[in-house]
C-alpha positions as CSV (number, residue, x, y, z in Angstrom):
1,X,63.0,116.8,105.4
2,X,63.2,116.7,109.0
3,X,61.8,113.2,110.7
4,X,58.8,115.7,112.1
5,X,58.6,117.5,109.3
6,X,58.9,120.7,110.8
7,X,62.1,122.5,111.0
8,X,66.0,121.3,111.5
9,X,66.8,119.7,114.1
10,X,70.1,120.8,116.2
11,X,73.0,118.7,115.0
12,X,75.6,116.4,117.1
13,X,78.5,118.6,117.1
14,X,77.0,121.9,116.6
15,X,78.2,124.6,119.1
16,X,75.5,125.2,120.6
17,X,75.6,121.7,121.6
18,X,78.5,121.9,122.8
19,X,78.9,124.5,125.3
20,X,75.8,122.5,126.8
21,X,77.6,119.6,126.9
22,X,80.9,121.4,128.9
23,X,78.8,123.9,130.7
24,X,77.2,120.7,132.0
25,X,80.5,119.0,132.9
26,X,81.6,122.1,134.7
27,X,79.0,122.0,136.8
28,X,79.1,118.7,137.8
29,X,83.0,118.8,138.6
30,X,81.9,122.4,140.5
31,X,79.4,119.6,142.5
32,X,81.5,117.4,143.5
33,X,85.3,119.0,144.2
34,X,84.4,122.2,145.3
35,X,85.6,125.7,144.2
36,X,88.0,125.5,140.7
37,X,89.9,128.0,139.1
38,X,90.1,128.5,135.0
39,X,92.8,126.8,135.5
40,X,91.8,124.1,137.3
41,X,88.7,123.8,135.3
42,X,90.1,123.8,131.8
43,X,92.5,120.9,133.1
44,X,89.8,118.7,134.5
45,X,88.0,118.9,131.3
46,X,90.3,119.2,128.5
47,X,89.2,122.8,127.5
48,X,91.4,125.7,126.6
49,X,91.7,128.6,128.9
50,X,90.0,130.6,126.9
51,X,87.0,128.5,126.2
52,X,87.1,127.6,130.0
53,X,87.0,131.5,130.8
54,X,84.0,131.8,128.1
55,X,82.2,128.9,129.7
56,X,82.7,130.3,133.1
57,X,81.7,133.9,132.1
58,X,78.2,132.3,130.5
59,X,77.5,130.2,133.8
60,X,78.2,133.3,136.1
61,X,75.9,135.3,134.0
62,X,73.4,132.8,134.6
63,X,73.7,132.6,138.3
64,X,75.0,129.3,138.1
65,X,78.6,130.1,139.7
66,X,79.5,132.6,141.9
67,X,83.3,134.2,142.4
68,X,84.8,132.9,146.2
69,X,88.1,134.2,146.6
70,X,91.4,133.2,145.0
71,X,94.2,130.5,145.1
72,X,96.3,133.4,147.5
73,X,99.4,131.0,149.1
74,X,100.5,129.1,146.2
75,X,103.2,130.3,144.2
76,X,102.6,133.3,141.6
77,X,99.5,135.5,141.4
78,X,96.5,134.2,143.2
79,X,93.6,132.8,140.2
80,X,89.2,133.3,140.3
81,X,87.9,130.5,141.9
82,X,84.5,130.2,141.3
83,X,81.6,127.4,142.9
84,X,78.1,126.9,142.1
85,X,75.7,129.5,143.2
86,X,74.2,127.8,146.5
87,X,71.0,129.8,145.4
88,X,70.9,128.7,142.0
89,X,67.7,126.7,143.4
90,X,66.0,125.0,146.5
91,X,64.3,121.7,147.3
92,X,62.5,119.9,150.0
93,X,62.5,116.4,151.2
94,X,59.4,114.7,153.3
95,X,59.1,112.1,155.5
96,X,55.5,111.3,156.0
97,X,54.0,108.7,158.7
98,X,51.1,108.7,160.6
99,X,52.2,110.8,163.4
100,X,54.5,113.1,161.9
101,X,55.8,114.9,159.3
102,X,59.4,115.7,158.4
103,X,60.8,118.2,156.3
104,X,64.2,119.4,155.2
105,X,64.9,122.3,152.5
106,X,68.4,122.3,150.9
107,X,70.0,124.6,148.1
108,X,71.2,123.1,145.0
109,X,74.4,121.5,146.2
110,X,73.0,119.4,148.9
111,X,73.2,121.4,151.3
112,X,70.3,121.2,154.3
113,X,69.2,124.7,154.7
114,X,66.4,124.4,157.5
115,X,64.6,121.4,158.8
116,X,60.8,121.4,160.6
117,X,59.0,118.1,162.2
118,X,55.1,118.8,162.4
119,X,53.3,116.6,164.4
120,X,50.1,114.9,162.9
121,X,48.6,113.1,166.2
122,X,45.3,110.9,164.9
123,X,43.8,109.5,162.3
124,X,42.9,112.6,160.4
125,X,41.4,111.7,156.7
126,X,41.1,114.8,155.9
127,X,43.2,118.0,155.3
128,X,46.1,116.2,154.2
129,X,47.2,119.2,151.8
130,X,46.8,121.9,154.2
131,X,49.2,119.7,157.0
132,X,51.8,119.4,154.1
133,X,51.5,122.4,152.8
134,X,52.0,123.8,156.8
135,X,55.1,121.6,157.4
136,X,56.4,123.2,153.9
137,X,55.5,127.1,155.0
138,X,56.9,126.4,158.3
139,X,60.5,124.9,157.2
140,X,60.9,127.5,154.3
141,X,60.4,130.3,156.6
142,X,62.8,129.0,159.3
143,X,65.1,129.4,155.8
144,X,64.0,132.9,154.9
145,X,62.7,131.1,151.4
146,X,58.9,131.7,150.4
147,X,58.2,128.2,149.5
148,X,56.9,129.0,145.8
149,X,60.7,129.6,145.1
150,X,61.3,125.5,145.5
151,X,62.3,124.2,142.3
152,X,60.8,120.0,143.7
153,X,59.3,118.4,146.3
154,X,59.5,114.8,146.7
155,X,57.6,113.1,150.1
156,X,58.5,109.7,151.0
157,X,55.4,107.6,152.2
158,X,54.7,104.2,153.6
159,X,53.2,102.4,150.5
160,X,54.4,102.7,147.0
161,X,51.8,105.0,144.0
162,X,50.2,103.1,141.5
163,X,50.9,104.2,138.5
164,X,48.1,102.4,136.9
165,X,45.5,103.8,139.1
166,X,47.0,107.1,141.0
167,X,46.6,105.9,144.5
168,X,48.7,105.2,147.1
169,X,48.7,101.5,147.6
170,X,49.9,99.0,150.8
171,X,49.3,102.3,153.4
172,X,46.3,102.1,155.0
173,X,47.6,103.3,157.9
174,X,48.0,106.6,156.4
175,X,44.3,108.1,156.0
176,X,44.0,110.8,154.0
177,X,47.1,110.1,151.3
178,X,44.5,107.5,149.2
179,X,42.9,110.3,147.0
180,X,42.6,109.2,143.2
181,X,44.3,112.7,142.4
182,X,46.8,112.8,145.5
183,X,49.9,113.8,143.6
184,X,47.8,116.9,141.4
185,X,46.0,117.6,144.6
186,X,49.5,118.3,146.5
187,X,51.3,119.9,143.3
188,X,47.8,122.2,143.1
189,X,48.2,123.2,146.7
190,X,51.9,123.8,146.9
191,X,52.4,125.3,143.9
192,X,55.3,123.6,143.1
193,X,56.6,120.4,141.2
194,X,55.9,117.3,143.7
195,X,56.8,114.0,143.4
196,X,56.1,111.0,145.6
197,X,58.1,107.7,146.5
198,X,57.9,105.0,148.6
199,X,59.9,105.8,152.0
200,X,62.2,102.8,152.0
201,X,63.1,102.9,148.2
202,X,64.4,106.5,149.2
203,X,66.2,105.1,151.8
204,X,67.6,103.2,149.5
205,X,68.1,106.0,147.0
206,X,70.2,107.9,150.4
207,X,72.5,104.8,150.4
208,X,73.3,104.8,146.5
209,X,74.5,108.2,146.7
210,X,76.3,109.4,149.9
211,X,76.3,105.9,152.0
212,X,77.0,102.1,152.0
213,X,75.9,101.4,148.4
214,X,77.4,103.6,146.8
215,X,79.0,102.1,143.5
216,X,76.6,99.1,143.9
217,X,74.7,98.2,141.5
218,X,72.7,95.2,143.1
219,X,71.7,95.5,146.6
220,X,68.3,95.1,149.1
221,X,67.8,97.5,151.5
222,X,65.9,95.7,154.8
223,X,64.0,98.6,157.1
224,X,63.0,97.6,160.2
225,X,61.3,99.6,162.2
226,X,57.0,99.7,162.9
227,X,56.6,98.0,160.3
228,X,58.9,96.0,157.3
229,X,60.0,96.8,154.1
230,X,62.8,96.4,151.4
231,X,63.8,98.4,148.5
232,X,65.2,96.4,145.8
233,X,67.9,97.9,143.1
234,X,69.3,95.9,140.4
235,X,71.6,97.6,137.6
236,X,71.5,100.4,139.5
237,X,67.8,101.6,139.1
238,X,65.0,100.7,141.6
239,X,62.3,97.3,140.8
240,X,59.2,98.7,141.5
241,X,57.1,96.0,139.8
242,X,53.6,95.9,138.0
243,X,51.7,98.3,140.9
244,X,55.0,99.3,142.9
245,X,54.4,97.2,145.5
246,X,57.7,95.2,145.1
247,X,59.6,95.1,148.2
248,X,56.3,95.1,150.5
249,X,58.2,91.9,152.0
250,X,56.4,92.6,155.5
251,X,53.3,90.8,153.7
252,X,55.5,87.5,152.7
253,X,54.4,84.6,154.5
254,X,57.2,83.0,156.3
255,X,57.7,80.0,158.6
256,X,57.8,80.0,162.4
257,X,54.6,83.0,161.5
258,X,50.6,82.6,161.3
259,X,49.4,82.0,157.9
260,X,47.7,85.6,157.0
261,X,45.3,84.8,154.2
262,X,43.5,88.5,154.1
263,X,46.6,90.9,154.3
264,X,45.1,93.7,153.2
265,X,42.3,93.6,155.4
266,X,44.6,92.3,158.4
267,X,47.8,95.1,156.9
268,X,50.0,92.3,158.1
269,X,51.9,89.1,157.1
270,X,54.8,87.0,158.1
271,X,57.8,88.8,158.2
272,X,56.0,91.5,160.0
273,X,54.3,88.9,162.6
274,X,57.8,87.8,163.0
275,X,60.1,91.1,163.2
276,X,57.9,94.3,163.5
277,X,58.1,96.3,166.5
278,X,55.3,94.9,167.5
279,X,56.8,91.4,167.9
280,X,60.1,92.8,169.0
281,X,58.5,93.9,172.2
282,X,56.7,90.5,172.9
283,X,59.8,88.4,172.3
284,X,61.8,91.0,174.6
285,X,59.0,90.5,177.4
286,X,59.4,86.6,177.2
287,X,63.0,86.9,178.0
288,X,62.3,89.2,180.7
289,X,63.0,92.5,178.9
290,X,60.4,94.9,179.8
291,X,60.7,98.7,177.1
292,X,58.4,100.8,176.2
293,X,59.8,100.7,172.5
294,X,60.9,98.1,170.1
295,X,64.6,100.0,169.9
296,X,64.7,100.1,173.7
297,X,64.3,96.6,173.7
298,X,66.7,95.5,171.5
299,X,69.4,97.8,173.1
300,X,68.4,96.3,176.5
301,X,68.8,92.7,174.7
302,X,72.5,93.7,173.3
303,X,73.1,94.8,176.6
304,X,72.3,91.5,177.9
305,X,74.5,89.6,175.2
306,X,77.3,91.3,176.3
307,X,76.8,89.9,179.6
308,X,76.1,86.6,177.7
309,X,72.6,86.2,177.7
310,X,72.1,86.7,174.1
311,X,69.0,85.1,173.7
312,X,67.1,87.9,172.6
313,X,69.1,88.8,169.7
314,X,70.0,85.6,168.6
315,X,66.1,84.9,168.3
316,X,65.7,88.3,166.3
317,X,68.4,87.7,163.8
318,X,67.5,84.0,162.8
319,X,63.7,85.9,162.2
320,X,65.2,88.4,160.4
321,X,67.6,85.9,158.7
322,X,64.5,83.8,157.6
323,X,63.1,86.9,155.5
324,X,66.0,87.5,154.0
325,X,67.1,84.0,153.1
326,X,63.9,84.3,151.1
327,X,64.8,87.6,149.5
328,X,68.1,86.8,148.5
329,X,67.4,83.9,146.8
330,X,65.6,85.6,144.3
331,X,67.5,89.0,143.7
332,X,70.9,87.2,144.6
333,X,72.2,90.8,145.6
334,X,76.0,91.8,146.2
335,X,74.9,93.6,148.9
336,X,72.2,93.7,151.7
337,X,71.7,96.7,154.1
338,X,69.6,96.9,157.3
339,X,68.7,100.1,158.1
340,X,65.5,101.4,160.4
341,X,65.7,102.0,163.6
342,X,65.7,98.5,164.9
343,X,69.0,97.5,163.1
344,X,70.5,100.8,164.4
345,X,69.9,99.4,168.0
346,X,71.3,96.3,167.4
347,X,74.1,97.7,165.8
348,X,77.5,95.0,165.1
349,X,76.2,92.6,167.4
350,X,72.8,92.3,165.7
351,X,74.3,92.5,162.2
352,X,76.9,89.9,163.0
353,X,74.3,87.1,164.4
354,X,72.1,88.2,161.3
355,X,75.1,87.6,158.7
356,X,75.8,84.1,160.1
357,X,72.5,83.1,160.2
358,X,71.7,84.2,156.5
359,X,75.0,82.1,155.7
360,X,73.3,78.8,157.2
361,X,70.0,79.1,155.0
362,X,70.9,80.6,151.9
363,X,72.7,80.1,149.1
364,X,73.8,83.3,147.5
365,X,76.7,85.0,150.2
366,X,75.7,88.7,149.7
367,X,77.6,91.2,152.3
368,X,75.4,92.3,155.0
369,X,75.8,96.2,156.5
370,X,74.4,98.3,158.6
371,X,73.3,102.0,157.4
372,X,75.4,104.5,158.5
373,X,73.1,107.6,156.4
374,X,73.2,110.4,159.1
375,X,69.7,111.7,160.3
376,X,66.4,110.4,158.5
377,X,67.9,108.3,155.8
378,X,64.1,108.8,154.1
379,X,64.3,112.6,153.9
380,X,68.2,112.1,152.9
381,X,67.0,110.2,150.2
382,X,63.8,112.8,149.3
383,X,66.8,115.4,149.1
384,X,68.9,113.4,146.6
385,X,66.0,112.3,144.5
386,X,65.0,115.8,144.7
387,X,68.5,117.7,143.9
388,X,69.2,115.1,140.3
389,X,65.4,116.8,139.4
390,X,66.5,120.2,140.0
391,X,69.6,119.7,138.5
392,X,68.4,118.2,135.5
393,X,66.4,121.2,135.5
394,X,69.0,124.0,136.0
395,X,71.8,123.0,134.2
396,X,69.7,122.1,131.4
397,X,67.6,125.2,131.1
398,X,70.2,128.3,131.6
């Protein structure tokens, strides 16, 4: 008797198994080197020609693999090399704030298809679906895709869900987005799979897999931009916490900042009194540094450094130092990442000042980068976290 009781189960071993488990390798080597022959493919993982020809005959009748030309310029007869079907599936990445929206749309190997920004001036609390929904239509049709063909949607938002309760948490900046039934309310009006995330933790998902922290398995990501956050990955999977609010380290009360005692009714604390935009500005203007934006002013104050008045951005890195001596001591990371458009105008000379202050007031020595993610590292991430859905998906289904 079967542990359900109902039926046989299917065996380790049997072949159906089996050519799952290769077609599923061949796929993934497809992913990441590119067009392979039989040839190439049966060497890479062990099979015999012709199983690898079987397995590659099954995968093109799916629509997984498509032919691309031939080896033609090596010695003897030019061999089929085949790659996975670009079509094979679509996704789309979002970056939501309060004044925008950002969308990319990329076929199943990654890569970016179309991309739309739809502007969201005010605090509008309602429509929300119709504005994501628009940004959606508008980036699948600069594609040529009708966006019921997208196989997941994933939207990166200030805040983090709670999965106890449904609703968007630590954004109320964002009106609109704090619907008890957000996520079936966007799924119902897309008509597609839709997943949401926090917009730093899929900044940190962008670095895991095509930048700095890639083969990491313990590392913060700092974002510095408006406001301040941190996604925080330990054995190589995100720490959300209890609500997942952790990494919300713009609330943590720090010295050398006001004591807030009502942050969610003041959407502030000490790391963001000390380091947000916001306070970037004012300690630019005391040091005589007028911008009109927080990454205008810091690349005014590196500018002044290299003429050695670095008062600026040594002030900025011992604040952003402070935070992260904090942060440090309790995740003892290997690695810690600044990204946000902040960090990106500081660049070297900000990361440098940063790293020797950190070294000064804590105890664990973890390396300290800058991102170097291309674009929107949110909607990078969005992508990624989308693509390992719709490849789970795919490669599982066919």
């Amino acid at each position: 008797m079967t542990a359900a009781g109902n039926g046989n189960p299917a065996q380790p071993g049997t072949p159906s198994l089996l050519r799952a488990i290769n077609d599923r390798a061949a796929l993934e080597l497809l992913l990441e080197q590119g067009p392979l022959s039989r040839s190439q493919l049966g060497g890479l993982t062990g099979l015999s020609k012709p199983t690898a020809s079987q397995l590659l005959a099954r995968l093109e009748s799916a629509g997984l693999v498509v032919p691309v030309g031939t080896t033609a310029g090596r010695p003897g007869p030019g061999a089929q090399l085949y790659e996975i079907n670009p079509e094979a599936a679509f996704v789309a990445g979002l970056d939501v704030n309060p004044a925008r929206i950002r969308v990319a749309i990329a076929d199943i190997t990654g890569q970016v298809v179309a991309e739309y920004r739809h502007a969201t001036p005010g605090r509008q609390a309602t429509g929300t679906v119709e504005r994501v929904r628009e940004a959606v239509d508008a980036a699948a049709n600069a594609a040529g895709l009708d966006r019921r063909v997208l196989r997941q949607v994933v939207i990166g938002t200030p805040g983090a869900m709670d999965s106890n309760s449904g609703k968007l948490r630590y954004a109320p900046h964002l009106p609109g987005w704090h619907s008890p039934r957000l996520l079936e309310e966007l799924t119902e009006g897309l008509g597609v799979p839709v997943a949401l995330e926090n917009d730093v933790n899929l900044a940190a998902i962008a670095e895991q897999r095509v930048g700095q922290a890639r083969g990491v398995d313990n590392f913060v990501l700092l974002w510095v931009e408006d406001g301040i956050g941190a996604a925080i990955v330990l054995a190589g999977k995100l720490h959300r916490g209890h609500t997942g609010g952790a990494g919300e380290v713009g609330y943590m009360p720090l010295p050398g900042a006001p004591l807030v005692r009502n942050v969610r009714r003041e959407n502030s604390g000490g790391f963001q009194e000390l380091a947000g935009a916001p306070a970037v500005l004012a300690l630019a203007k005391e040091h005589g540094i007028g911008a009109r934006t927080a990454p205008e002013a810091v690349t005014r104050a590196v500018e002044a450094a290299g003429r050695g008045d670095d008062a600026v951005l040594t002030a900025l890195a011992r604040r952003l130092a402070t935070g992260l001596a904090a942060i440090v001591a309790v995740v003892d990371p290997e690695l810690v990442l600044l990204s946000g458009d902040i960090p990106q105008a500081g660049g070297e000379p900000l990361r440098a000042l940063v790293q020797e202050e950190l070294t000064g007031l804590a105890v664990p020595r973890p390396r300290l980068l800058i991102s170097t993610v291309e674009g929107s590292p949110v909607v990078v991430g969005a992508l990624q976290a989308a693509l390992a859905t719709a490849r789970e998906s795919v490669f599982s289904t066919h």
